[in-house]
TISELUM-109145 format. One line per field, with one value per atom (N, C-alpha, C, CB): residue in three letters; atom name; x, y, z. Coordinates in nm, 3 decimals, padded with zeros to 5 digits. Each point is the difference from the previous one (the first is absolute). Glycine has a CB too. Example, Ala and Ser with C-alpha at 12.3 -4.5 7.8 and 13.67 -1.06 7.14 Angstrom:
<recs>
res: c(ALA; ALA; ALA; ALA; SER; SER; SER; SER) .
atom: c(N; CA; C; CB; N; CA; C; CB) .
c1: c(01.319; -00.089; 00.090; -00.189; 00.154; 00.082; -00.077; 00.118) .
c2: c(-00.569; 00.119; 00.120; -00.117; 00.222; 00.119; 00.109; -00.063) .
c3: c(00.780; 00.000; 00.000; 00.125; -00.197; 00.006; 00.073; -00.215) .
</recs>
This chain:
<recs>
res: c(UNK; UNK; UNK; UNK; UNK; UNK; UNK; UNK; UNK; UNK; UNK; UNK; UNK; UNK; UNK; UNK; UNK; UNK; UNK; UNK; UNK; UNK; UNK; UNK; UNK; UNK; UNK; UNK; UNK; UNK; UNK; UNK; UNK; UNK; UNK; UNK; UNK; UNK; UNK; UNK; UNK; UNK; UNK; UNK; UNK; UNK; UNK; UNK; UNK; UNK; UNK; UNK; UNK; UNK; UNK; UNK; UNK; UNK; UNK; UNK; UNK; UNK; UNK; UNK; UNK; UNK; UNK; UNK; UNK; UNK; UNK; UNK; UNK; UNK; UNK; UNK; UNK; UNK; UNK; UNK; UNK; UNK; UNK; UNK; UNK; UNK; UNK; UNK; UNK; UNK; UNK; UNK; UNK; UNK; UNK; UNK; UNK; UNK; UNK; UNK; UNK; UNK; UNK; UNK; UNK; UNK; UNK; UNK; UNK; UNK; UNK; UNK; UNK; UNK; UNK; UNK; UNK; UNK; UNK; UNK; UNK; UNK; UNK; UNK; UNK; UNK; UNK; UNK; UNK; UNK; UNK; UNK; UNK; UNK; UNK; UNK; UNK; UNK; UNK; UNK; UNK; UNK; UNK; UNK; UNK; UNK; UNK; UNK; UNK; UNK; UNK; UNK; UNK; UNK; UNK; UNK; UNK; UNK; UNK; UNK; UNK; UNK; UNK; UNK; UNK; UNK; UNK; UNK; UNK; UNK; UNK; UNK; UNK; UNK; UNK; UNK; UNK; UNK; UNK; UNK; UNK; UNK; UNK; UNK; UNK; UNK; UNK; UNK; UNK; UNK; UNK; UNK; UNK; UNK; UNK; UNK; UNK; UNK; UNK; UNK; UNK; UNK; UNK; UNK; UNK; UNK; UNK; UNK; UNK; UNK; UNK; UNK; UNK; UNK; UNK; UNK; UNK; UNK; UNK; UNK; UNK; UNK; UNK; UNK; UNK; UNK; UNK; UNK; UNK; UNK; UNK; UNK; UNK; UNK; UNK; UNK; UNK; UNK; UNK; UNK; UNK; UNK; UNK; UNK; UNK; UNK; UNK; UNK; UNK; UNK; UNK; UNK; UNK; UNK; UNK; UNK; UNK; UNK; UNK; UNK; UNK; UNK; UNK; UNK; UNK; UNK; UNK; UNK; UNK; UNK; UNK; UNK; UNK; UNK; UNK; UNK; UNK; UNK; UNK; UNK; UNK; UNK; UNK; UNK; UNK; UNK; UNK; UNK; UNK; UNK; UNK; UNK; UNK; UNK; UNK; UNK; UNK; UNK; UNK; UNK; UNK; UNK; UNK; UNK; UNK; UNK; UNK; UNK; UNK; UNK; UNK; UNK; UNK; UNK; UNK; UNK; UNK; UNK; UNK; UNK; UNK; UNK; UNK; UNK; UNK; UNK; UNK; UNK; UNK; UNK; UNK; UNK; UNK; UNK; UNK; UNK; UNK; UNK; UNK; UNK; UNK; UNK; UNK; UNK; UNK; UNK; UNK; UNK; UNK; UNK; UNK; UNK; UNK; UNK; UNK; UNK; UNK; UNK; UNK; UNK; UNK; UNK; UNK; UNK; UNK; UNK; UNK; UNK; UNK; UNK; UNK; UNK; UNK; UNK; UNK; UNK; UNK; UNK; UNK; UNK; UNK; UNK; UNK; UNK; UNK; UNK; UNK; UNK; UNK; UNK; UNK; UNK; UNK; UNK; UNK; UNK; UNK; UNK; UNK; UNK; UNK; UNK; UNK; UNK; UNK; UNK; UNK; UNK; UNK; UNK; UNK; UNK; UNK; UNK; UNK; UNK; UNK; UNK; UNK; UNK; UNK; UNK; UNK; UNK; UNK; UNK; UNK; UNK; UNK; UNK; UNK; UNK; UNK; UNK; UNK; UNK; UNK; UNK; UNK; UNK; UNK; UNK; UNK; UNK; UNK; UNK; UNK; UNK; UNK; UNK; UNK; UNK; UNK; UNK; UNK; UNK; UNK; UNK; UNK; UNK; UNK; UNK; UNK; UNK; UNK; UNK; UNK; UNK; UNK; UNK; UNK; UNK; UNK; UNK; UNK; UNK; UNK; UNK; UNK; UNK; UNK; UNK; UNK; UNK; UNK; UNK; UNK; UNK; UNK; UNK; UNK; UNK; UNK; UNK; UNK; UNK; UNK; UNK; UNK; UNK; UNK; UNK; UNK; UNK; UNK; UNK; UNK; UNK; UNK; UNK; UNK; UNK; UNK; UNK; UNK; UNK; UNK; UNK; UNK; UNK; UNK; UNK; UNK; UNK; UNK; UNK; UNK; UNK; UNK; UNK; UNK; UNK; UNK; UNK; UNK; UNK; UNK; UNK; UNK; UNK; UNK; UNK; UNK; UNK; UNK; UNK; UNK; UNK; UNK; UNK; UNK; UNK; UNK; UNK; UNK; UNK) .
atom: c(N; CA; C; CB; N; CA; C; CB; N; CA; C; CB; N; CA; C; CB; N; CA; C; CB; N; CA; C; CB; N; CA; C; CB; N; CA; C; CB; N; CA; C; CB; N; CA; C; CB; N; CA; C; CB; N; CA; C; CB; N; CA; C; CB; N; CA; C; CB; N; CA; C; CB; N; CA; C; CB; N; CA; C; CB; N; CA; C; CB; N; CA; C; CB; N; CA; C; CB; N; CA; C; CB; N; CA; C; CB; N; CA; C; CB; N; CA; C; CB; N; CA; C; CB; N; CA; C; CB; N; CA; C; CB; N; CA; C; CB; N; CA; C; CB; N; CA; C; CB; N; CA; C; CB; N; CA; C; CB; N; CA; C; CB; N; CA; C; CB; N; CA; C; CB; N; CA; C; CB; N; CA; C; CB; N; CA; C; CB; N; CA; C; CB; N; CA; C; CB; N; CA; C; CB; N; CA; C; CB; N; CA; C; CB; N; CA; C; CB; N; CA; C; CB; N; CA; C; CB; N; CA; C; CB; N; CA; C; CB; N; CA; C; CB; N; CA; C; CB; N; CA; C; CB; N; CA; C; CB; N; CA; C; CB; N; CA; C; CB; N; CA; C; CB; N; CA; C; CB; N; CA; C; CB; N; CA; C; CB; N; CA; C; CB; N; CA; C; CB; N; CA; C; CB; N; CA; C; CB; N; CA; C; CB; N; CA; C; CB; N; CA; C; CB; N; CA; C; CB; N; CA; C; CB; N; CA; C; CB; N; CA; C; CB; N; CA; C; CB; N; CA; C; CB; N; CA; C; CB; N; CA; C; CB; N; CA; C; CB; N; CA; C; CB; N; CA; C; CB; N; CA; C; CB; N; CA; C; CB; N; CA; C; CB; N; CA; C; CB; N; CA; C; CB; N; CA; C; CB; N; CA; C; CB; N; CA; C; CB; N; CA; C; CB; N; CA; C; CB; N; CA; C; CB; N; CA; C; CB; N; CA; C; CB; N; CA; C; CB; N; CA; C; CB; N; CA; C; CB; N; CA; C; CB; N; CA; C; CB; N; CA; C; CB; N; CA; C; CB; N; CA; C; CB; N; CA; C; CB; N; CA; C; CB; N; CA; C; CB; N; CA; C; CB; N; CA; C; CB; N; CA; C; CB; N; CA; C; CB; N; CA; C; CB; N; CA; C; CB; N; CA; C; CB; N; CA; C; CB; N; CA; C; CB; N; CA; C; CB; N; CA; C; CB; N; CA; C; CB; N; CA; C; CB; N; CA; C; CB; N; CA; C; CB; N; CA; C; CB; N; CA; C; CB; N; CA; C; CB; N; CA; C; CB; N; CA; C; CB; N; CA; C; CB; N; CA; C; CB; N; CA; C; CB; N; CA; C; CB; N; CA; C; CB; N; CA; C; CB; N; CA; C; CB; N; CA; C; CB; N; CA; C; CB; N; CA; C; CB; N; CA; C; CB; N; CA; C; CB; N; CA; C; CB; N; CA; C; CB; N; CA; C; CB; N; CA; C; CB; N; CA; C; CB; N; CA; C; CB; N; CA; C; CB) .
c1: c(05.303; -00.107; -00.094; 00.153; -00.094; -00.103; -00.106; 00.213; -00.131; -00.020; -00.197; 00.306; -00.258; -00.137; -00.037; 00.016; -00.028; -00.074; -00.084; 00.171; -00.104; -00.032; -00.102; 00.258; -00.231; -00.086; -00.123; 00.182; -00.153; -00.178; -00.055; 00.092; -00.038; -00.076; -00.098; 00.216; -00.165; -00.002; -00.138; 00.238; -00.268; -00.060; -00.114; 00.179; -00.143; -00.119; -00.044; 00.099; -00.023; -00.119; -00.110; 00.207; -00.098; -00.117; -00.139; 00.233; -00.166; -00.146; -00.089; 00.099; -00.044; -00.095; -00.078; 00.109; -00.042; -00.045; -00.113; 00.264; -00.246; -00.117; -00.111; 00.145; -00.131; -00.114; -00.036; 00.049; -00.006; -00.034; -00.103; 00.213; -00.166; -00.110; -00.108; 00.161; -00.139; -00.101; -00.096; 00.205; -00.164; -00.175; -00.051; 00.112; 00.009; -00.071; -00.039; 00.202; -00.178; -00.022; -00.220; 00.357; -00.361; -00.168; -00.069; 00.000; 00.059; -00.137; 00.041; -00.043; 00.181; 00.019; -00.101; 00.228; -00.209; -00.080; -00.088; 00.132; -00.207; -00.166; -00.079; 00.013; -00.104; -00.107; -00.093; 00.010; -00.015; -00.067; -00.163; 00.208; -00.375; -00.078; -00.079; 00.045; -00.095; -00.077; -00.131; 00.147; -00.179; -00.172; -00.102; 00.051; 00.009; -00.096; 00.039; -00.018; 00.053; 00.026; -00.034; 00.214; -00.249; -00.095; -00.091; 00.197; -00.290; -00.131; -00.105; 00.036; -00.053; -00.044; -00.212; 00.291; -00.405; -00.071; -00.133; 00.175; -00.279; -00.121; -00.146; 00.146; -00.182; -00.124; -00.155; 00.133; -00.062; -00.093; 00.027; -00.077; 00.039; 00.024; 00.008; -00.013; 00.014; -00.112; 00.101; -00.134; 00.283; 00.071; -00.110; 00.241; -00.148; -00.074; 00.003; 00.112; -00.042; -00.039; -00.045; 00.200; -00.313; -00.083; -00.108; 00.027; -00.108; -00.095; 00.066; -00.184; 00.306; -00.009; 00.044; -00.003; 00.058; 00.043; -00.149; 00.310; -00.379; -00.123; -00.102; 00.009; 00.051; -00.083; 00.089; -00.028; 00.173; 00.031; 00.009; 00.058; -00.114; -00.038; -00.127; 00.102; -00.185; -00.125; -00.020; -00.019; 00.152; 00.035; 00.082; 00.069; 00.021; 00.025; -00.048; 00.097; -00.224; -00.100; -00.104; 00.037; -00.060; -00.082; 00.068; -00.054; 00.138; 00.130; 00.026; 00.168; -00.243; 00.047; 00.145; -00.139; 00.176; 00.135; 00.106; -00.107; 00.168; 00.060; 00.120; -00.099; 00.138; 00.154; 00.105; -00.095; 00.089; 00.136; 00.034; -00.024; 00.122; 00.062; -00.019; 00.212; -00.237; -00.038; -00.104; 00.025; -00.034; -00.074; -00.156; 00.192; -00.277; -00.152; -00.087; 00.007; -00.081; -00.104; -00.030; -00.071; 00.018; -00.017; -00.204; 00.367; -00.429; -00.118; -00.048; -00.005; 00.095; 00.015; 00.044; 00.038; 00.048; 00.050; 00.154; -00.180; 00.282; 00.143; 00.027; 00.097; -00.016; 00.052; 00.063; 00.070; -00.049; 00.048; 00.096; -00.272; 00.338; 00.133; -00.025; 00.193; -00.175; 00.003; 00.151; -00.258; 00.333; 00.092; 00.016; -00.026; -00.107; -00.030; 00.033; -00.003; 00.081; -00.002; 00.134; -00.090; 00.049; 00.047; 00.100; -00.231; 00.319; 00.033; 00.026; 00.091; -00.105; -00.007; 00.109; -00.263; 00.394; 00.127; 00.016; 00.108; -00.076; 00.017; -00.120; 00.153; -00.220; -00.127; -00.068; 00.061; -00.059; -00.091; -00.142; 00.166; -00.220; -00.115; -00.044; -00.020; -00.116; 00.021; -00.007; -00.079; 00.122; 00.040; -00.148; 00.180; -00.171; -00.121; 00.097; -00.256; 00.217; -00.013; -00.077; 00.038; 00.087; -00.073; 00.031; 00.026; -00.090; -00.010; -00.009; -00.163; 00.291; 00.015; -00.086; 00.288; -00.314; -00.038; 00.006; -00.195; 00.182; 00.017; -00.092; 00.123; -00.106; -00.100; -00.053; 00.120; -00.062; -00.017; -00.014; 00.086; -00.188; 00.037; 00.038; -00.142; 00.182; 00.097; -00.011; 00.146; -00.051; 00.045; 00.030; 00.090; -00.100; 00.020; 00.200; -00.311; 00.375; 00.127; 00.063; -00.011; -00.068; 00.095; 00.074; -00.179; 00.256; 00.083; -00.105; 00.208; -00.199; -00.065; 00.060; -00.082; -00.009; 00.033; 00.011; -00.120; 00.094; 00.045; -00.127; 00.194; -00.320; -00.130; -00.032; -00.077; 00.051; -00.038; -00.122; 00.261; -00.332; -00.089; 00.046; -00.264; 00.250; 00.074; -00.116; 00.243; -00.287; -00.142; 00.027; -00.135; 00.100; -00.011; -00.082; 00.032; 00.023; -00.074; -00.120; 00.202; -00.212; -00.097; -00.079; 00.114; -00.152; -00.038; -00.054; 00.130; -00.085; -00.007; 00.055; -00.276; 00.297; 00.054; 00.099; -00.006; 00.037; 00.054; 00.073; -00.224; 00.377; 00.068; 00.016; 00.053; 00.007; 00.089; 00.064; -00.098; 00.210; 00.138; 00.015; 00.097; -00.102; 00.029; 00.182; -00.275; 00.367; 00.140; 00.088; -00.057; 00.006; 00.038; 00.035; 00.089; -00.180; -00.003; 00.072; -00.049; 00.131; -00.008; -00.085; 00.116; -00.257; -00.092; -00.122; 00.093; -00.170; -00.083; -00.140; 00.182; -00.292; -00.096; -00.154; 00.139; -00.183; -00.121; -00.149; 00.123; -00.164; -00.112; -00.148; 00.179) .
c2: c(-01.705; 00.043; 00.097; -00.031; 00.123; 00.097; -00.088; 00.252; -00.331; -00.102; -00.047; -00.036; -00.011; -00.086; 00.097; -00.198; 00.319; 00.105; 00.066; 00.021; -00.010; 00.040; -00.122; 00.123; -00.234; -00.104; 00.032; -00.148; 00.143; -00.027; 00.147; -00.152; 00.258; 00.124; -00.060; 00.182; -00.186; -00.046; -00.046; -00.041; -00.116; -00.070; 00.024; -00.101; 00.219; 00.066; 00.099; -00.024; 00.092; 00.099; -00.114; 00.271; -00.388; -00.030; -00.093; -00.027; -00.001; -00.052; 00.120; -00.205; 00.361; 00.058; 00.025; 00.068; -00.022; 00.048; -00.126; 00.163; -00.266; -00.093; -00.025; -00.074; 00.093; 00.036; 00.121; -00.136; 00.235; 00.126; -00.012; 00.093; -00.139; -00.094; -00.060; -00.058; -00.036; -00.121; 00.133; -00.284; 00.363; 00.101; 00.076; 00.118; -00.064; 00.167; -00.134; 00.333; -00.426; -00.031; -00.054; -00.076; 00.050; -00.041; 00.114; -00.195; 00.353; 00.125; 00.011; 00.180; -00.225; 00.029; -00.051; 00.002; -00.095; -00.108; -00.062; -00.013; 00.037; -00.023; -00.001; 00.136; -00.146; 00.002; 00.132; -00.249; 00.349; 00.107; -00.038; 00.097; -00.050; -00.031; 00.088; -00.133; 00.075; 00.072; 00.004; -00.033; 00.156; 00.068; -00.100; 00.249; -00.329; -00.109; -00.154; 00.133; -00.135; -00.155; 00.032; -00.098; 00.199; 00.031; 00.163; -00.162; 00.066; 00.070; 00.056; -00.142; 00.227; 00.012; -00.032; 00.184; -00.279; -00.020; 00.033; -00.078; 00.111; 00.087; -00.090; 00.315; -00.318; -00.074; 00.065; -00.152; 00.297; 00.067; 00.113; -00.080; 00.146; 00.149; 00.099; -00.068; 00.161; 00.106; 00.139; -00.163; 00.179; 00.112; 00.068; -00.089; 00.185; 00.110; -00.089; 00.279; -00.351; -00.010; -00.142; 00.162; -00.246; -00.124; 00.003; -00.012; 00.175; -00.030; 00.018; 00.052; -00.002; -00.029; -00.135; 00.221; -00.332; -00.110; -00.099; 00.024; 00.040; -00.105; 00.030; -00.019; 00.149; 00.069; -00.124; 00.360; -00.367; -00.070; -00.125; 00.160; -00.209; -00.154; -00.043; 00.021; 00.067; 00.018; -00.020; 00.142; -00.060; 00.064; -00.166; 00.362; -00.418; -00.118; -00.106; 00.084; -00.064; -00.092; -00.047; 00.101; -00.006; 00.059; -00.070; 00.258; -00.218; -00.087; -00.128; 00.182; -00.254; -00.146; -00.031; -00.012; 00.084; 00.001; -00.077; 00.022; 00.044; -00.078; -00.032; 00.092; -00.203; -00.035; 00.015; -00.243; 00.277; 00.037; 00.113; -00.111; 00.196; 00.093; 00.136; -00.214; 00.314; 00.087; 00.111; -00.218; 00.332; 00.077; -00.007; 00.091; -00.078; -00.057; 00.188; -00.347; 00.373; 00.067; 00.004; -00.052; 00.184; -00.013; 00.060; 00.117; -00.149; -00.012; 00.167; -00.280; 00.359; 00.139; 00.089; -00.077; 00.048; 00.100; -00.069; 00.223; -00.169; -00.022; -00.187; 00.286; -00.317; -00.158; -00.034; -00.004; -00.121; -00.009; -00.154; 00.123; -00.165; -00.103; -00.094; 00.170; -00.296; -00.124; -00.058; -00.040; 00.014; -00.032; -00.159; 00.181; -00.261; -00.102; -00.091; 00.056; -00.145; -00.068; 00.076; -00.295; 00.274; 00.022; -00.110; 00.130; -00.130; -00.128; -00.018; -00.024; 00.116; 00.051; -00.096; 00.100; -00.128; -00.045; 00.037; 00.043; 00.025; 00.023; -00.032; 00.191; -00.254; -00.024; 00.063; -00.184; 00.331; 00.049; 00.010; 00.081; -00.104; -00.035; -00.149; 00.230; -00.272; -00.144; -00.054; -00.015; -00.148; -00.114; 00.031; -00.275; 00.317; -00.025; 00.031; 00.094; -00.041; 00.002; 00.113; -00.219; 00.380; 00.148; 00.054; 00.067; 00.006; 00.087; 00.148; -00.192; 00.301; 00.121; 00.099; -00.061; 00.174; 00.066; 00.201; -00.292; 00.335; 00.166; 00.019; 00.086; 00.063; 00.041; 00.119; -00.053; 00.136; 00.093; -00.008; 00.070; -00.027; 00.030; 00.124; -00.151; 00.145; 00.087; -00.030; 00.017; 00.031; 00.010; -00.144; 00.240; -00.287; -00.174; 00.043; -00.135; 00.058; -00.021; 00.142; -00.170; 00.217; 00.111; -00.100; 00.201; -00.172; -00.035; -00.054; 00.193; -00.272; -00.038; 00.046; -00.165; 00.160; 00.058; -00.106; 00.199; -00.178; -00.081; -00.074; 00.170; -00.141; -00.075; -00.097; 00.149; -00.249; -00.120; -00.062; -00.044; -00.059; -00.022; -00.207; 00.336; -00.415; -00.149; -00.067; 00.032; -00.141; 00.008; -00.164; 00.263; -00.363; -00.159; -00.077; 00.031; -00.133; -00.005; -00.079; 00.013; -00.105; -00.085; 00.108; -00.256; 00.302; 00.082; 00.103; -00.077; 00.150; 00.191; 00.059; 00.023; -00.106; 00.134; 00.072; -00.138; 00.230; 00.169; 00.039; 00.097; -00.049; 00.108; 00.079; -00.075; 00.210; 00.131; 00.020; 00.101; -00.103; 00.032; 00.167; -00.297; 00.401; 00.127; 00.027; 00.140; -00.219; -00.030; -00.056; 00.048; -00.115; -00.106; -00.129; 00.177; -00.261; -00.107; -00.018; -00.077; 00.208; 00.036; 00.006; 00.073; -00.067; 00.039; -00.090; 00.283; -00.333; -00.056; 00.019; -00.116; 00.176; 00.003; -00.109; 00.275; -00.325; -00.079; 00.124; -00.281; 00.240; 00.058; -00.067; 00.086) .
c3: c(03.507; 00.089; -00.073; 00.199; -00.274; -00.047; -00.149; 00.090; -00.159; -00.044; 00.003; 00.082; 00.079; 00.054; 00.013; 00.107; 00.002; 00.019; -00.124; 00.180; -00.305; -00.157; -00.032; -00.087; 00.077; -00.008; 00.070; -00.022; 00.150; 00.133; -00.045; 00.306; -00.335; -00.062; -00.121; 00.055; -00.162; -00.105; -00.002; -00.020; 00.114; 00.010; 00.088; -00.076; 00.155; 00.109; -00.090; 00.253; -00.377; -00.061; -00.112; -00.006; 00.028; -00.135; 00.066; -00.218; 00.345; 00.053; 00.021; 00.127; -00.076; 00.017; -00.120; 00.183; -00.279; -00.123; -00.087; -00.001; 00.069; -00.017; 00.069; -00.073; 00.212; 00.078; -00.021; 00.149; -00.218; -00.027; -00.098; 00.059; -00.135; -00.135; 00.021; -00.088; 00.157; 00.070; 00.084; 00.055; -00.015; 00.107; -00.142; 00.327; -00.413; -00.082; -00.122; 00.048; -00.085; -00.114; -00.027; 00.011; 00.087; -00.014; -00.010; 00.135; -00.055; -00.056; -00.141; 00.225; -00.281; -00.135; -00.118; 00.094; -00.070; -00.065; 00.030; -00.058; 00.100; 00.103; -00.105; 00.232; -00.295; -00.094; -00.008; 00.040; -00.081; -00.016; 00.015; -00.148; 00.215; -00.032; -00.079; 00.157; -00.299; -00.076; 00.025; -00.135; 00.067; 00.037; -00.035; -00.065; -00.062; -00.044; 00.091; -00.277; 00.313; 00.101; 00.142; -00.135; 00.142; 00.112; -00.021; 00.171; -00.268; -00.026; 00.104; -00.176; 00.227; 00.085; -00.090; 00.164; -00.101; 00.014; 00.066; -00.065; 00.001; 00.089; -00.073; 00.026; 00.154; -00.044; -00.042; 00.155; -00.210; -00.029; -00.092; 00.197; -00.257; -00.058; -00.021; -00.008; 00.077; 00.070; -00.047; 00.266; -00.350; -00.033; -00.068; -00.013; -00.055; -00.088; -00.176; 00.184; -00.182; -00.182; 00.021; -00.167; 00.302; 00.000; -00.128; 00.277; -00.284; -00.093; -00.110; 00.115; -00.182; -00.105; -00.062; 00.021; 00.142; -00.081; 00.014; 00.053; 00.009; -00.006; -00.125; 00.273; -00.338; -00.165; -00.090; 00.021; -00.036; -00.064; 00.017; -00.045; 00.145; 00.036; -00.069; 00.231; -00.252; -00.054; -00.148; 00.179; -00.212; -00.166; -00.042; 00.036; 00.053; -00.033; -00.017; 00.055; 00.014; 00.025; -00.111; 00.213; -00.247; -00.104; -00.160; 00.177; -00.154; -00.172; 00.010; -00.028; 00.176; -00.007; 00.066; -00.220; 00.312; 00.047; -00.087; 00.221; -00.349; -00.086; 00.080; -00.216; 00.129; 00.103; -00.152; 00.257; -00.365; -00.062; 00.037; -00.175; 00.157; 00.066; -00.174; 00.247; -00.169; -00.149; 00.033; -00.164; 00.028; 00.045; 00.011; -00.066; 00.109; -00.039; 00.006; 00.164; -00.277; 00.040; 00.151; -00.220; 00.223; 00.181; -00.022; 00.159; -00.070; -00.014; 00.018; 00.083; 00.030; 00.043; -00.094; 00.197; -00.325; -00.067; -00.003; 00.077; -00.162; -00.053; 00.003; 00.118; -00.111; 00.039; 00.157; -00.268; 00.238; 00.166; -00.055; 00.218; -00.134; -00.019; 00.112; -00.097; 00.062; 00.067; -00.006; -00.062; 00.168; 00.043; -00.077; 00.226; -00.228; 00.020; 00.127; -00.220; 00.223; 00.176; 00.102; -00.109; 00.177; 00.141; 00.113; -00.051; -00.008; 00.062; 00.157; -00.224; 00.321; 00.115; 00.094; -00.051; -00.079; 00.065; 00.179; -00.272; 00.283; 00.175; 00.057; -00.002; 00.007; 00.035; 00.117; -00.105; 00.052; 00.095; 00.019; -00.011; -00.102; 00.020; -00.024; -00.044; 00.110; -00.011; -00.128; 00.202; -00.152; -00.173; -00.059; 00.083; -00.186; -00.126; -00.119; 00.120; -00.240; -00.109; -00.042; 00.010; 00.001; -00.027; -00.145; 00.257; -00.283; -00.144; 00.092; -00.221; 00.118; 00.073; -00.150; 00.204; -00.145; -00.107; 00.106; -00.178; 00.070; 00.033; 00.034; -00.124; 00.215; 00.092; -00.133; 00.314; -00.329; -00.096; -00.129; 00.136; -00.216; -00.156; -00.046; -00.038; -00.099; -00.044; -00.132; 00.188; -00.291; -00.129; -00.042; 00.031; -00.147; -00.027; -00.007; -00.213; 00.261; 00.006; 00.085; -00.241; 00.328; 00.128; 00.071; 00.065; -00.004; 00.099; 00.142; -00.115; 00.195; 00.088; 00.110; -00.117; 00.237; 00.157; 00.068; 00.007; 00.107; 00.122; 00.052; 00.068; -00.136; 00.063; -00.039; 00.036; 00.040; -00.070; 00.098; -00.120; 00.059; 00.106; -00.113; 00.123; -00.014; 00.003; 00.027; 00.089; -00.167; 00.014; -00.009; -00.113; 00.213; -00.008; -00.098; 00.217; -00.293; -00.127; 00.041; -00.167; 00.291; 00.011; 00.081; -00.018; 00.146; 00.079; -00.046; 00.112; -00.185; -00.037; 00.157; -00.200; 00.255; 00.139; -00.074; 00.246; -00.218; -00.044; 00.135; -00.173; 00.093; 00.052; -00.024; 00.045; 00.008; -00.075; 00.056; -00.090; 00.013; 00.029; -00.068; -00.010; 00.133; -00.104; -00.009; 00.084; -00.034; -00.017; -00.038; 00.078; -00.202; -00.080; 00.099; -00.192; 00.219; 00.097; 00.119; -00.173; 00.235; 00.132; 00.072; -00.054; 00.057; 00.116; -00.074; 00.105; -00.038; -00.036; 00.053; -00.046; 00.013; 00.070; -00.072; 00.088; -00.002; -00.052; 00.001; 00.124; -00.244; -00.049; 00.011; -00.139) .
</recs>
């Protein structure tokens, strides 16, 4: 008797301990969402550093918007860096074909920041991203 009783225990913790699993196991393993797979998008520009990405939209403009990736003379003073393309994998902004380049110049080979402005190769429509392609605003 204690036997079976030891058994139906046995077998009642392990069903629980599996439905226990089966509720906690999906917040475990749920998919985290990243800042870049949901880019947040603006159909306009209007922060505090818009004019300086519309100076270097200008400054890019001006060099022929190169698409290899590298440092180029900057038209303002020091150099500035081209990402070259943009492959805008998570597709937050729409299907084209972008070239990224820096908002800022600086020293030829400094370390780069977080500004970028993503520029469509057929179009010229213009973004800036001042969060490394977290936030997106149109220019």
């Amino acid at each position: 008797m204690i036997t079976r009783i030891g058994r139906f225990l046995s077998q009642f913790a392990l069903v629980f301990a599996l439905a226990g699993t089966a509720l906690a196991a999906p917040a475990v393993v749920a998919p985290t969402t990243t800042d870049a797979a949901y880019a947040a998008v603006y159909s306009s520009c209007t922060i505090s550093r818009c004019s300086a990405a519309r100076t270097a939209f200008t400054g890019w403009q001006s060099l022929g918007w190169p698409t290899t990736a590298g440092w180029y003379s900057w038209p303002y003073g020091n150099y500035n860096y081209t990402g070259g393309r943009f492959y805008n994998r998570e597709g937050q902004l729409p299907s084209a074909t972008y070239s990224e380049y820096d908002v800022y110049s600086r020293n030829r080979g400094a370390a780069r920041d977080a500004y970028r402005i993503v520029v469509n190769r057929s179009t010229r429509v213009a973004y800036f991203t001042p969060d490394h392609y977290v936030t997106f605003y149109k220019l």
